[in-house]
C-alpha positions as CSV (number, residue, x, y, z in Angstrom):
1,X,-43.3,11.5,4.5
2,X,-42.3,9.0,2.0
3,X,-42.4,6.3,4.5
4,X,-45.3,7.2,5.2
5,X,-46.5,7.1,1.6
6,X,-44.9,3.7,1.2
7,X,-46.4,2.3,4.3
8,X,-49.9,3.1,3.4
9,X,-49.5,1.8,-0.2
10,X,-48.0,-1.6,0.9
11,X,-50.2,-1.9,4.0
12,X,-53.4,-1.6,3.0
13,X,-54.5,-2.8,6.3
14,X,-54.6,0.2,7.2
15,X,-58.0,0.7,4.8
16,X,-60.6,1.3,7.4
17,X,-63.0,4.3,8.0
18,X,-61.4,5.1,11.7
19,X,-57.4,5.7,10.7
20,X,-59.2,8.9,8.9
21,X,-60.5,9.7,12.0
22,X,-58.4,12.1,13.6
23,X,-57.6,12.3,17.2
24,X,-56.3,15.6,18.5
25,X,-54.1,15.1,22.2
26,X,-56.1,17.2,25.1
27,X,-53.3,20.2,24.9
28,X,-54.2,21.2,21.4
29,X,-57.6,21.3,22.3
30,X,-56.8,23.9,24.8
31,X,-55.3,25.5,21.7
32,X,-58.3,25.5,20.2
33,X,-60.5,27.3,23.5
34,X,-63.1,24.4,23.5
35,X,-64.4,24.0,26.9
36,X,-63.5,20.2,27.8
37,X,-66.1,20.1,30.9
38,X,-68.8,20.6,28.5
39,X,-70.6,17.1,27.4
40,X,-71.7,19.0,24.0
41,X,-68.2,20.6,23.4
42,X,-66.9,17.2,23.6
43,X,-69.2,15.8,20.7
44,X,-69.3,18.4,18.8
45,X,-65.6,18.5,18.4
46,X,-65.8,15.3,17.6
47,X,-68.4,15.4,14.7
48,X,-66.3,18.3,13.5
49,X,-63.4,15.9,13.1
50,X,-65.3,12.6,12.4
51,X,-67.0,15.2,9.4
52,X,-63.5,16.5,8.2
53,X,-61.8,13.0,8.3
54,X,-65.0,11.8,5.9
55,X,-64.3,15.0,3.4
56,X,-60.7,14.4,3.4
57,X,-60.5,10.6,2.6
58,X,-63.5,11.4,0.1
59,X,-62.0,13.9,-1.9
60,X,-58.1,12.7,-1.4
61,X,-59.9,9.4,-3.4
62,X,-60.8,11.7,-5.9
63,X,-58.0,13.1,-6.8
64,X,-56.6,9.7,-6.9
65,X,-59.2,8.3,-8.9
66,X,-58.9,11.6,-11.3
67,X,-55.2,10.8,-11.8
68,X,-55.5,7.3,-12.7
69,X,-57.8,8.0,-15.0
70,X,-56.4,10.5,-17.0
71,X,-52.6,9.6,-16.3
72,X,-51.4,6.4,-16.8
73,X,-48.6,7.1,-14.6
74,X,-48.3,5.9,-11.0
75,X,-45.1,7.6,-9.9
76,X,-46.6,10.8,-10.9
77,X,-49.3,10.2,-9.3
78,X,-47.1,9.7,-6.3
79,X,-45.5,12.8,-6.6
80,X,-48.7,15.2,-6.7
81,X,-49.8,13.1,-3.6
82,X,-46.9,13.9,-1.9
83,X,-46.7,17.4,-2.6
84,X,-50.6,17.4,-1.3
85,X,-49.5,15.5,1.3
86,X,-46.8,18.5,2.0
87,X,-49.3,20.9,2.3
88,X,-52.0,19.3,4.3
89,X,-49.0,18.4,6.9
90,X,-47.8,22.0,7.0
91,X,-51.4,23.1,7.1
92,X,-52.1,20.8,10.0
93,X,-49.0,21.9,11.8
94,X,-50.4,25.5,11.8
95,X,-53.7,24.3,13.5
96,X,-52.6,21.5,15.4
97,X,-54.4,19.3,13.3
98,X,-52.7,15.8,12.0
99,X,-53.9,14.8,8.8
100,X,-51.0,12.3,7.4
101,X,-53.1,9.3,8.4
102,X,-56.2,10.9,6.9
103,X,-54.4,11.6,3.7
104,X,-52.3,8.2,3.7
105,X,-55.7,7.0,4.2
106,X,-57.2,8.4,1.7
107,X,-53.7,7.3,-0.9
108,X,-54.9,3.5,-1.0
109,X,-58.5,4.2,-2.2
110,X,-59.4,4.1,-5.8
């Protein structure tokens, strides 16, 4: 996670709209019941994702931009990202769901 963290921070390449996008593998889809062969269950999954990616980055800015604001302090700042980071990664291993890009995304915008 810190690598993580540290990658996104000194990367920022990485500061496009698609890394939030997140791209679940076809066996957690199966996970999920959505019925592949369907043309509409295909896009609508992916609006659902393309929509959650958008909500994520938007509010993980923020509570970046919140922080900075009122603390001065970067390595705190750090340390509540990772402990949101924490959650949304065991939160995403429950579901199947991987948001560490979405979140390391969201970690480099102010």
């Amino acid at each position: 996670m810190v690598n993580l963290l540290v990658e996104k921070l000194i990367n920022p390449i990485h500061m496009n709209i698609f890394s939030g996008v997140m791209l679940v593998p076809i066996n957690e889809l199966i996970m999920y019941r959505v019925r592949l062969t369907t043309f509409i269950g295909r896009y609508a999954l992916l609006t659902v994702l393309i929509i959650a990616s958008m909500v994520g980055y938007f509010c993980g800015g923020l509570i970046a931009g919140v922080l900075t604001m009122v603390m001065h302090a970067p390595l705190l700042k750090l340390l509540v990202m990772g402990v949101v980071n924490m959650v949304l990664v065991s939160i995403g291993a429950k579901y199947g769901v991987n948001f560490q890009d979405l979140w390391g995304w969201a970690l480099v915008q102010k």
